[in-house]
N, C-alpha and C positions, 0 to 999 in steps of 0.2 A: 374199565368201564366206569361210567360216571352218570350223574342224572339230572347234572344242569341245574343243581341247585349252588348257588353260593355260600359257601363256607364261610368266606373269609375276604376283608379287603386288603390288601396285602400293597406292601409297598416296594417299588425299583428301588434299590440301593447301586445297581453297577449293571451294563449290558456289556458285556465286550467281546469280540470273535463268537465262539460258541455258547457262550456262560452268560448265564441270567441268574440274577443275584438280588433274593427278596428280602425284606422283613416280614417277621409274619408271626402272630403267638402260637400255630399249629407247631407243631414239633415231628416233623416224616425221618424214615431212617432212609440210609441209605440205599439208592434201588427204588425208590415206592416212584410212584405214578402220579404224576398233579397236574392238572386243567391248569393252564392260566390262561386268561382270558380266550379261552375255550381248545385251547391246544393242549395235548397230555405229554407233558414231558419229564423226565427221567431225573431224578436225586442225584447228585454227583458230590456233593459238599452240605457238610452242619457246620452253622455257626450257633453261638447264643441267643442269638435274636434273628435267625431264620435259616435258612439254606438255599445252594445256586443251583439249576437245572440246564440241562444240556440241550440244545436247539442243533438239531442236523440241518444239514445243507439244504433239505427240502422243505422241511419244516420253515425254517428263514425264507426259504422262498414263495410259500404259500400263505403266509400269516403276517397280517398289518404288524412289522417291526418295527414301526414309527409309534406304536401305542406303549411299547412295552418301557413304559415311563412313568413316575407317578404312581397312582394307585391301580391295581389291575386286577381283575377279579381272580379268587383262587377258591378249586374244590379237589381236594381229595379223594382218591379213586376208592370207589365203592368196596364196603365188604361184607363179604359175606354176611347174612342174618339181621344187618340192617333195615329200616323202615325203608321202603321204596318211596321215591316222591318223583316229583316230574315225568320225567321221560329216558330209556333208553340210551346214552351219550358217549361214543365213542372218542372223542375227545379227537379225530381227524377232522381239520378243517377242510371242505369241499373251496370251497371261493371265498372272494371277496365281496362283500354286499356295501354298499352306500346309503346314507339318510338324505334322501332329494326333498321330506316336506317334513314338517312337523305341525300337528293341529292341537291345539288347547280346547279339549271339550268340557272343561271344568273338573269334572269328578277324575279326568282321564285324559290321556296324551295318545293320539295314533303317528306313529310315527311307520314314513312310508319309506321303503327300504327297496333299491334297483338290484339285480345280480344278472348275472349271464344268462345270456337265452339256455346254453347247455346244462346250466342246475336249475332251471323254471320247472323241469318235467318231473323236477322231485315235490315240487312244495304241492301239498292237500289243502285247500280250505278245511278250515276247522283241524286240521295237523299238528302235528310239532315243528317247530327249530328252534336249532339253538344259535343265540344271538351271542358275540362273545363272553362263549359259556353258559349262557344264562336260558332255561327252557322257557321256549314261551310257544303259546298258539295264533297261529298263521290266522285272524280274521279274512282275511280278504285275498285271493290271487289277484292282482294289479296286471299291468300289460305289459310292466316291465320289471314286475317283482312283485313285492305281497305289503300286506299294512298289517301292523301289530296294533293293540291296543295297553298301551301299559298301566297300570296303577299306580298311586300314588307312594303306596309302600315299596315298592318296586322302580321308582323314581328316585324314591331316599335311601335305600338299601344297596343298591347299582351304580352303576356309571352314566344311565340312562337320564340320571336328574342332570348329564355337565356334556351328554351328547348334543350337538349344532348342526347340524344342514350341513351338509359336505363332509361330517365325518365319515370314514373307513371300520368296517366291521368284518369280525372272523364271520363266516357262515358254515354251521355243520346241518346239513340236509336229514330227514328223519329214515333211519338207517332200513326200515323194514321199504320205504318208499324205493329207495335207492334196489334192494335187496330182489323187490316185485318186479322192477324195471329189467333188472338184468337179467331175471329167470324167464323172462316171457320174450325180452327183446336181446338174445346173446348176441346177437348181428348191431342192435340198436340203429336199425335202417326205420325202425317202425316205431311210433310211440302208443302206451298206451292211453284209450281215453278215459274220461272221469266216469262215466258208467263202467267199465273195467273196474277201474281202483273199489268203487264204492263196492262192489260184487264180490272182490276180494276182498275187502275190509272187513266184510259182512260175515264173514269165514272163520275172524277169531274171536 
């Protein structure tokens, strides 16, 4: 479990077959759990100056492997008794999201983000997702995905200051949305609406 805060900016040293191989000043043992840009994948190897992670067949399949290059955001799996911050993060990537605009409002950057009609029915105005890895709140549902607004600290601290118009993002959908959908729609022949969700939100 993770919470979409960045830990760390970490650096590719090696991608090959299964093996992802960072720099990084964190030091995980072997076995632990690590986000990288917003995927949680498995310890397999320590070096001095980092460790390689194990990417399954699926995992390659579902997550932009064309990023995993450079610098890539890294968090460490939650532990116990720790401060909570963000949000709830599974570290499974749902889809792939796209940057179709980007607006310079001065103080702030919205950048507007496409995904599949079939993860729309997850994103909440005013919600969570996590953007590769990174928790952030959904402003806006768009017609064909949602607008973030990012800060500036959050521009220089991420990847977000060196994102373009056509770049590829992991997308993890917020797990309780995902969670409501399937306990009320097991068929998913049915969607629910935003009066729904708010009634249930209302709940916790």
């Amino acid at each position: 479990m993770f919470t979409g805060l960045i830990r760390e900016m970490a650096t590719v040293q090696g991608y090959q077959n299964n093996e992802l191989r960072v720099k990084a000043d964190y030091q995980p043992k072997i076995g632990d759990s690590i986000a990288i840009n917003g995927a949680c994948l498995t310890v397999i190897k320590l070096f001095a100056d980092g460790f390689s992670v194990e990417l399954s067949p699926e995992t390659q399949t579902n997550i932009v492997t064309e990023n995993l290059r450079g610098k890539v955001h890294m968090e460490p799996a939650m532990q116990m008794g720790e401060r909570f911050e963000g949000h709830i993060v599974q570290g499974h990537v749902d889809c792939i999201g796209e940057i179709n605009k980007i607006h310079d409002n001065g103080n702030s950057f919205d950048f507007f983000i496409t995904v599949n009609e079939e993860y729309r029915r997850f994103l909440i105005p005013k919600g969570s997702v996590t953007v590769d890895g990174v928790s952030l709140t959904i402003n806006e549902i768009t017609q064909d995905g949602f607008r973030l607004t990012i800060i500036p600290h959050t521009m220089k601290e991420s990847l977000f200051g060196i994102y373009g118009v056509g770049h590829k993002l992991n997308i993890e959908t917020d797990m309780f949305a995902r969670y409501i959908f399937h306990l009320f729609n097991p068929d998913k022949k049915q969607s629910l609406s935003w009066d729904d969700i708010d009634k249930i939100s209302s709940l916790y």
